[in-house]
C-alpha positions as CSV (number, residue, x, y, z in Angstrom):
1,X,0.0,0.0,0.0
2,X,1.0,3.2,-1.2
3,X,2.5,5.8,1.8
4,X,0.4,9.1,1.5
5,X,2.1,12.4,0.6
6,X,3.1,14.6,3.8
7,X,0.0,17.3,4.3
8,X,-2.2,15.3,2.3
9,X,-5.8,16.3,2.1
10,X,-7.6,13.9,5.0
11,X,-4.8,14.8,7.4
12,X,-6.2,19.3,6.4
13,X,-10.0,17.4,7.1
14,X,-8.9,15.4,10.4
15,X,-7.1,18.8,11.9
16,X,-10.3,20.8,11.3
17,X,-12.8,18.3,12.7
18,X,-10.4,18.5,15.8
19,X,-10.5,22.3,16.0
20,X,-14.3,22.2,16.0
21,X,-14.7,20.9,19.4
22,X,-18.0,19.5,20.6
23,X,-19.9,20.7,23.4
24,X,-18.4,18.0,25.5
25,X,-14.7,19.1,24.8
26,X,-15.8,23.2,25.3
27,X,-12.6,23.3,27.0
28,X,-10.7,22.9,23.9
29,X,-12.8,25.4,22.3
30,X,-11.6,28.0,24.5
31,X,-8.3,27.6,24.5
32,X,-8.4,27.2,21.2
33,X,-9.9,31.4,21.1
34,X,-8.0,32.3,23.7
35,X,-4.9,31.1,21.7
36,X,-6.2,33.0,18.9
37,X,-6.8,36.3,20.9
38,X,-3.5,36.3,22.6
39,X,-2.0,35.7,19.3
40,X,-3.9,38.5,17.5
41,X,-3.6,40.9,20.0
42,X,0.0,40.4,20.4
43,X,1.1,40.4,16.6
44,X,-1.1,44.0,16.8
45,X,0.7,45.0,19.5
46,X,4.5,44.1,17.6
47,X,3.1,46.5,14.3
48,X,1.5,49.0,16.4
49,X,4.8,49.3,18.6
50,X,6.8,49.0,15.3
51,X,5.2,51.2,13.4
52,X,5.1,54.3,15.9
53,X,8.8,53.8,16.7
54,X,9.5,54.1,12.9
55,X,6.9,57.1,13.2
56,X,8.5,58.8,15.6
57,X,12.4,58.6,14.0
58,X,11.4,59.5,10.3
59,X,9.4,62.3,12.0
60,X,12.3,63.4,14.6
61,X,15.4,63.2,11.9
62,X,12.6,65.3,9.0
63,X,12.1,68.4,11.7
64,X,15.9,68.0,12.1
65,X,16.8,68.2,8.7
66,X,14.4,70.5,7.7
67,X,15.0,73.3,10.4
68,X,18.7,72.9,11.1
69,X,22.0,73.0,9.0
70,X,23.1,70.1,8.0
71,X,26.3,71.2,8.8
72,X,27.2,74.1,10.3
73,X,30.5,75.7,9.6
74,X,32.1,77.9,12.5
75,X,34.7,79.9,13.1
76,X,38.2,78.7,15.2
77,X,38.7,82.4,16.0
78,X,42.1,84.3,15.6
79,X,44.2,86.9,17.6
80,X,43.4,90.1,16.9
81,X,45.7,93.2,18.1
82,X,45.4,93.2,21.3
83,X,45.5,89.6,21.6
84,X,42.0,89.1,22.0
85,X,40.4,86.0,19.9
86,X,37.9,86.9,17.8
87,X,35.2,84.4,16.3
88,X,33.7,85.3,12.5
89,X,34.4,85.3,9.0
90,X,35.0,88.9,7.5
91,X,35.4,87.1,4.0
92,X,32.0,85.4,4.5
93,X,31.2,86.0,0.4
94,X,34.1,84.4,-1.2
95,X,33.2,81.3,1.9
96,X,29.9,80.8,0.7
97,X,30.7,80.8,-2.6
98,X,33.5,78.5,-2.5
99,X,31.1,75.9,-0.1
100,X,28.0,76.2,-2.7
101,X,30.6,75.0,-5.2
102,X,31.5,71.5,-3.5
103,X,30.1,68.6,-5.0
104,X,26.4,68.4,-3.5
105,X,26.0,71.2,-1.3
106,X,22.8,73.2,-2.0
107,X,22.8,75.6,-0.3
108,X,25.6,77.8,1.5
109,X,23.9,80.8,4.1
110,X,26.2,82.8,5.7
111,X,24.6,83.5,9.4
112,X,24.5,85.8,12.2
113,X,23.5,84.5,15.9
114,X,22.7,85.8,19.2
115,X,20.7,85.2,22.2
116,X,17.6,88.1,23.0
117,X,15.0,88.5,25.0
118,X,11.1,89.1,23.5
119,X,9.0,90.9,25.0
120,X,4.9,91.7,23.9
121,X,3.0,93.8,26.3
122,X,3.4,91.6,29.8
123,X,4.4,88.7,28.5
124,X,8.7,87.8,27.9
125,X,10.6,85.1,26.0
126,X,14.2,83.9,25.7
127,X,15.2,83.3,21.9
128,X,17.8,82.5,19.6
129,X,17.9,84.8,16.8
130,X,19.2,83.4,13.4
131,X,20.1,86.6,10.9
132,X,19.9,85.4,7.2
133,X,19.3,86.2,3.9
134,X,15.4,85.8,2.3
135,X,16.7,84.0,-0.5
136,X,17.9,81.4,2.2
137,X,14.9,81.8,4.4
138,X,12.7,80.9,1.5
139,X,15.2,77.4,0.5
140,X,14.6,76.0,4.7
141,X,11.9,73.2,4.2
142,X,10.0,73.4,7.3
143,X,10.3,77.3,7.8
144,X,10.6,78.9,3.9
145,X,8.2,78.1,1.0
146,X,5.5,76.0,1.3
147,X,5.8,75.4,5.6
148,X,3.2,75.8,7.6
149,X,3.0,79.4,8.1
150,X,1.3,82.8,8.2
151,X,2.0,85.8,7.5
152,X,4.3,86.9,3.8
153,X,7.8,85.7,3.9
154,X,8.1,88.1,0.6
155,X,8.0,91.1,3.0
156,X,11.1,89.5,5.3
157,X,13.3,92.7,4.6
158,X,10.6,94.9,6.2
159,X,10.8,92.9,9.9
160,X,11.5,89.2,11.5
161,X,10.0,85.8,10.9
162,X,9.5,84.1,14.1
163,X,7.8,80.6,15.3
164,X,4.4,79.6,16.4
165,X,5.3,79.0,19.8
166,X,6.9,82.2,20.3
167,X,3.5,83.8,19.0
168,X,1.2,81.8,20.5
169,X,3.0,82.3,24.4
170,X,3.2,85.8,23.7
171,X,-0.1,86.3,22.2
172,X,1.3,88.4,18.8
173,X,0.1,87.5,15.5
174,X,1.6,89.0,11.6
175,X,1.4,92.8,12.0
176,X,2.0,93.0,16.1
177,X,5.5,94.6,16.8
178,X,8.1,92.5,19.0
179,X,10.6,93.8,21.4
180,X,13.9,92.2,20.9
181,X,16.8,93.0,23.6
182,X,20.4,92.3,23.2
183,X,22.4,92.3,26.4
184,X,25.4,93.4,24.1
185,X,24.2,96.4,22.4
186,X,25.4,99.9,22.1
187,X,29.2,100.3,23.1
188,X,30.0,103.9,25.3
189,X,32.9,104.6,27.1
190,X,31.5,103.3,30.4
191,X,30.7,99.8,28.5
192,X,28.0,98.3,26.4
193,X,24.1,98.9,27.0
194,X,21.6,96.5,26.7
195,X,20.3,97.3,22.9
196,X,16.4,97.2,22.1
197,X,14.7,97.6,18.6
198,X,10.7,96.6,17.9
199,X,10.5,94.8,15.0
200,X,7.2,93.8,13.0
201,X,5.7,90.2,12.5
202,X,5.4,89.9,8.9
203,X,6.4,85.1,8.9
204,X,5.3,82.6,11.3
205,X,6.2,79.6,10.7
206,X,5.4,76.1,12.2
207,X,8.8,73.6,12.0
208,X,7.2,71.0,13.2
209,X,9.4,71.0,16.7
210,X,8.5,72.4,19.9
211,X,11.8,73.4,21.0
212,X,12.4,75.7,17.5
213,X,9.1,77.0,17.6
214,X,8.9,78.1,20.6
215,X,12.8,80.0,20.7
216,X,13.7,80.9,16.8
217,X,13.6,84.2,15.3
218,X,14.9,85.4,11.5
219,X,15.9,88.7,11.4
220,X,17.8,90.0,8.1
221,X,20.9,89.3,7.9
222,X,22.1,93.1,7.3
223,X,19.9,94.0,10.3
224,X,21.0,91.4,12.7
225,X,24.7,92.4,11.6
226,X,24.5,96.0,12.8
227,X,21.6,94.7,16.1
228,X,24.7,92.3,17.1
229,X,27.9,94.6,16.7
230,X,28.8,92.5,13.4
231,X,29.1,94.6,10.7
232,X,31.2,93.1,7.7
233,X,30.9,89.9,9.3
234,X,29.4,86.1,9.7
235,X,29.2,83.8,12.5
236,X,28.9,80.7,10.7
237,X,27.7,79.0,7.7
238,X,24.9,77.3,7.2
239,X,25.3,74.3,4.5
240,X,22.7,71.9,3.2
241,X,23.6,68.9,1.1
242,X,21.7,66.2,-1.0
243,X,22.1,63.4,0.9
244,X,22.4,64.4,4.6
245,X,22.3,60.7,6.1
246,X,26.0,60.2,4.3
247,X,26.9,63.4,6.0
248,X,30.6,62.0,6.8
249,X,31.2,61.9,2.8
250,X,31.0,65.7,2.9
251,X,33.3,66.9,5.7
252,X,36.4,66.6,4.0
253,X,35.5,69.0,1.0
254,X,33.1,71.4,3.1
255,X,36.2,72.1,5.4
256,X,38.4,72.6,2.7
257,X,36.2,75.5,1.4
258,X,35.8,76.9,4.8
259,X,39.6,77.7,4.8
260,X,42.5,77.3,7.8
261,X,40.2,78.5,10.6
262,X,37.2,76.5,10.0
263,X,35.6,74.0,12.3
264,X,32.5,71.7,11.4
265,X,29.6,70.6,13.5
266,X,27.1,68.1,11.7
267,X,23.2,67.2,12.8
268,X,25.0,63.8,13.6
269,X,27.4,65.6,16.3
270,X,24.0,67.7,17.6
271,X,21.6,64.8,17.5
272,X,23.8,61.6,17.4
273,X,23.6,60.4,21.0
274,X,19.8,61.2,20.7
275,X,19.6,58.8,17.4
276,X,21.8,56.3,19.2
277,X,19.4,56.3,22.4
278,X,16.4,55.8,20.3
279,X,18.2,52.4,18.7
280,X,18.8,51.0,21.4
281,X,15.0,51.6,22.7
282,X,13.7,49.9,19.4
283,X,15.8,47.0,19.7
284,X,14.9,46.9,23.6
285,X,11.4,46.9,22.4
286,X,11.5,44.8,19.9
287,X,12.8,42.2,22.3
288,X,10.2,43.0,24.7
289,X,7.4,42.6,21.7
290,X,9.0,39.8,20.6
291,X,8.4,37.9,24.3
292,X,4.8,39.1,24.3
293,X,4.4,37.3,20.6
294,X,5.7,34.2,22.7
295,X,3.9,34.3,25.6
296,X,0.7,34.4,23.1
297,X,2.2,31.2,21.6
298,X,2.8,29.5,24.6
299,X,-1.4,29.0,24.4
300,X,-1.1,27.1,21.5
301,X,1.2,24.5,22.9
302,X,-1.9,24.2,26.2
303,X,-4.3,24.1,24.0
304,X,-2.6,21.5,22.1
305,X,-1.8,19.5,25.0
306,X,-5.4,19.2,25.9
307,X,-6.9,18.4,22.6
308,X,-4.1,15.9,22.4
309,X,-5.4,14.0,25.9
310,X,-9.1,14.2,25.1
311,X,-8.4,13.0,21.3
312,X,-6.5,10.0,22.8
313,X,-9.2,7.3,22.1
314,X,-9.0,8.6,18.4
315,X,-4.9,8.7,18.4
316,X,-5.2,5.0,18.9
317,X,-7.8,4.1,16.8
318,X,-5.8,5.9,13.8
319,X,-2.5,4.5,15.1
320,X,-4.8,0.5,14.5
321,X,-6.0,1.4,11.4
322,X,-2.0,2.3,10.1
323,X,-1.7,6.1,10.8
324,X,2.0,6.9,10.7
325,X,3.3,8.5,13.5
326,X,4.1,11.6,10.8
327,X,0.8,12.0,10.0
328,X,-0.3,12.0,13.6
329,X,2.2,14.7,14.3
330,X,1.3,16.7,10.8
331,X,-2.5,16.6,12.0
332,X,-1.6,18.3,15.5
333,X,0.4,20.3,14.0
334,X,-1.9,22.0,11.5
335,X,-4.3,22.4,14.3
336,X,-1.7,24.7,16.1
337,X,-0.4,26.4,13.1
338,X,-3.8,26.9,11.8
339,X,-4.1,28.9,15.4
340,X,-1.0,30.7,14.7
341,X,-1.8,31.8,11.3
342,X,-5.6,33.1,11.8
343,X,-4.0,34.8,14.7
344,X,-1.5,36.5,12.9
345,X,-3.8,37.6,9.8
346,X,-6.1,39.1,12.1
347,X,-3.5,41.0,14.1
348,X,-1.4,42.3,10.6
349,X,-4.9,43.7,10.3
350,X,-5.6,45.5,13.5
351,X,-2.2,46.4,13.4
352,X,-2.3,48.3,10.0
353,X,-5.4,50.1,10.6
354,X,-3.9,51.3,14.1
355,X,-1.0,52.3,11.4
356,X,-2.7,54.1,9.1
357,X,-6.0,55.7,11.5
358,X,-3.8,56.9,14.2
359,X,-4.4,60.4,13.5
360,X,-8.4,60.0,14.8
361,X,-7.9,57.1,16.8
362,X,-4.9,59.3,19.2
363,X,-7.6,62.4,18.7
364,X,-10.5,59.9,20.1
365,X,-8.4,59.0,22.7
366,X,-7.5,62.5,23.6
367,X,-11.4,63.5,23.7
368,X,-11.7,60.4,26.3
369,X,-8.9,61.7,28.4
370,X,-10.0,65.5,28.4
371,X,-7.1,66.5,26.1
372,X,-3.6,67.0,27.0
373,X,-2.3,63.3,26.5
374,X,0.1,64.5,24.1
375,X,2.7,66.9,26.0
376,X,4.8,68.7,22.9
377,X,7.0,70.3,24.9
378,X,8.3,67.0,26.6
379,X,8.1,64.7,23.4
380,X,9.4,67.8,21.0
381,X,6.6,66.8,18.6
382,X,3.1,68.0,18.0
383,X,1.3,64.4,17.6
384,X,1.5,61.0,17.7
385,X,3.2,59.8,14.4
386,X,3.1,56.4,13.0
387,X,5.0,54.7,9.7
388,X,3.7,51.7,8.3
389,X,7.0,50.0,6.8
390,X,6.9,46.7,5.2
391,X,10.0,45.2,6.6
392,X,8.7,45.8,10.1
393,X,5.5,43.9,9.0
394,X,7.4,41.1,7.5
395,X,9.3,40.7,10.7
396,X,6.2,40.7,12.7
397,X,5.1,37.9,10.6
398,X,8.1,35.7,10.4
399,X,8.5,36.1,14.0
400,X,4.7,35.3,14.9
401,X,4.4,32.3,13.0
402,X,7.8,30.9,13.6
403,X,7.2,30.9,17.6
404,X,3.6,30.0,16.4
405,X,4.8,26.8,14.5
406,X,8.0,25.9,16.5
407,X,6.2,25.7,20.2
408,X,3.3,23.1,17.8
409,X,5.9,20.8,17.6
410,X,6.0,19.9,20.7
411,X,2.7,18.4,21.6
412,X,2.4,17.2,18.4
413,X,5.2,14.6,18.5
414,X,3.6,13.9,21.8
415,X,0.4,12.9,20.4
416,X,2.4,11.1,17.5
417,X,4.2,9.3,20.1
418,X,1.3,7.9,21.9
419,X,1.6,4.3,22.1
420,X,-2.2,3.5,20.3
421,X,-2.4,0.5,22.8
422,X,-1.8,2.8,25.9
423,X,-4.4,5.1,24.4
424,X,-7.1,2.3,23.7
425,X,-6.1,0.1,27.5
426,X,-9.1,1.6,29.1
427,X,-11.8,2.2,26.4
């Protein structure tokens, strides 16, 4: 007689007259749904985890890139006279040029920086003010053309630019006039007085970061010269390339171009720890997910183990009638994978749309809690973000139903290891 091929067709119809437990054998039924649940809810849990921590990075390293230099290029300082270093770049032109010539640099802005204070009627504000160009102004992502702004950033020349949470803690809108105070203003003979110029709102822009809107300020860069004691020079440079993630490929050829005295200081060196804490939280979590997705499979293998003892009379009668011992184990074991796989199906599902609806289910969420879930000034960001990435759903997968169809094994050579006339001694 003819051995039957591995998986065949009576061992699918076998497996799935097991899995529909009677009445009698309810307690199979439940662990078989409880198997399933923990399963589901665990695989959603592993996507939902996944796909907010690829969220949150994408959306973190886009407000970086978008608001900041990708590299900034500053000054060494030299001895001047009186032996006094001073910090600039009085040939800032020729720089700029020269950097917005190296092979994929876009963009070149010579800056001026300083610290101020705001003030708007009662209310005051410490803030970092950036002086630039509008042509450059207009070329930042999340701050020039096409941001999330009010105001006309064609009418820069006439005042400053500033950021949302500057204007919303202050209460000023485009057209209110801001206060700005330099602790090193005007130079006398008896020192250097505080300096203080009202400036008018005409930009306000929305990077996408708590911690820029809420402290940066453009002024022009002519203005913020002679409001800073700079005249005829630049603090730094502000360079954007290409491909800022193969920053390091750059360095070489953007210090070159800065000349003898000039020092780099990439969005790697700024935010690199931060980056490198956040890997090592996604891999902690991924390990952390990954013991949930066993846990959940752990159920199979009870569930198993008591459909195996209450299917023992059958085991034997099988084993009698010339059952292999491989088709025993195939039969249990398509009972626990077909656990496994529902399981994970269902919770790819559950964990997509939390993926892709997690703009109105965090907003839902908020309502419940009476708003303020969401603390922008501790998380940096404005919302929840989510990123739905199919590598992090594959891996979800291959991990759910390898656990799922690994831990099966076990009962199921159990049951196809039951000695038929052990199983039929007492029927």
């Amino acid at each position: 007689m003819a051995t039957p091929a591995p998986f065949s067709r009576f061992e699918f119809m076998i497996a799935w007259r097991y899995l529909r437990a009677r009445r009698a054998e309810g307690g199979v039924s439940v662990m078989t749904w409880i198997s399933l649940l923990g399963i589901t809810l665990a695989v959603f849990a592993l996507i939902a985890t996944l796909s907010v921590r690829a969220g949150f990075r994408a959306e973190l390293v886009d407000t970086i890139l978008g608001a900041n230099a990708h590299v900034t290029v500053y000054s060494a300082g030299r001895a001047d006279e009186t032996g006094q270093l001073q910090r600039g770049f009085p040939d800032y032109q020729d720089i700029a040029t020269r950097l917005t010539e190296v092979p994929g640099v876009t963009r070149a802005a010579p800056l001026i920086k300083g610290q101020v204070m705001v003030t708007a009627g009662e209310g005051a504000l410490g803030a970092e003010v950036f002086g630039i160009s509008r042509e450059n102004l207009e070329s930042i992502p999340r701050v020039g053309i096409g941001a999330d702004a009010q105001g006309d950033i064609a009418r820069f020349d006439q005042g400053i630019a500033i950021g949302s949470g500057i204007a919303r803690e202050l209460g000023i809108t485009v057209g209110d006039k801001l206060r700005v105070i330099s602790p090193s203003g005007v130079k006398t003979a008896f020192g250097s007085s505080p300096r203080v110029n009202a400036y008018e709102v005409v930009y306000i822009f929305t990077a996408g970061r708590y911690d820029i809107d809420r402290t940066r300020i453009y002024m022009p860069f002519a203005e913020a010269q002679a409001f800073f004691n700079r005249e005829g020079m630049a603090d730094e440079f502000e360079v954007m390339v290409k491909d800022p993630e193969n920053i390091d490929a750059y360095a070489p050829a953007v210090m070159q171009a800065g000349g003898p005295e000039a020092l780099l200081w990439t969005w790697r060196d700024a935010s690199g720890s931060y980056l490198r804490a956040l890997t090592m939280e996604d891999n902690v979590m991924f390990i952390i997910m990954s013991i949930l997705v066993l846990i959940a499979a752990l159920n199979i293998v009870s569930g198993l183990i008591m459909l195996v003892k209450n299917k023992g009379r059958d085991i034997g009668i099988l084993r009698t009638m010339g059952l292999t011992e491989g088709s025993v184990l195939r039969i249990f074991f398509i009972c626990g994978a077909f656990t496994g796989t529902v399981g994970t199906v269902m919770g790819v599902v559950l964990g997509c749309l939390f993926a892709i609806y997690i703009d109105p289910i965090f907003a839902f969420v908020n309502y419940l809690a009476g708003g303020g879930v969401w603390d922008a000034s501790i998380r940096g960001i404005y919302a929840l973000p989510a990123r739905l990435q199919a590598y992090d759903v594959a891996s979800a997968v291959a991990l759910s139903l390898g656990l799922s169809f690994f831990v099966t094994l076990f009962p199921a050579r159990r049951a196809a290891r039951m000695n038929p006339v052990e199983a039929l001694r007492y029927e």
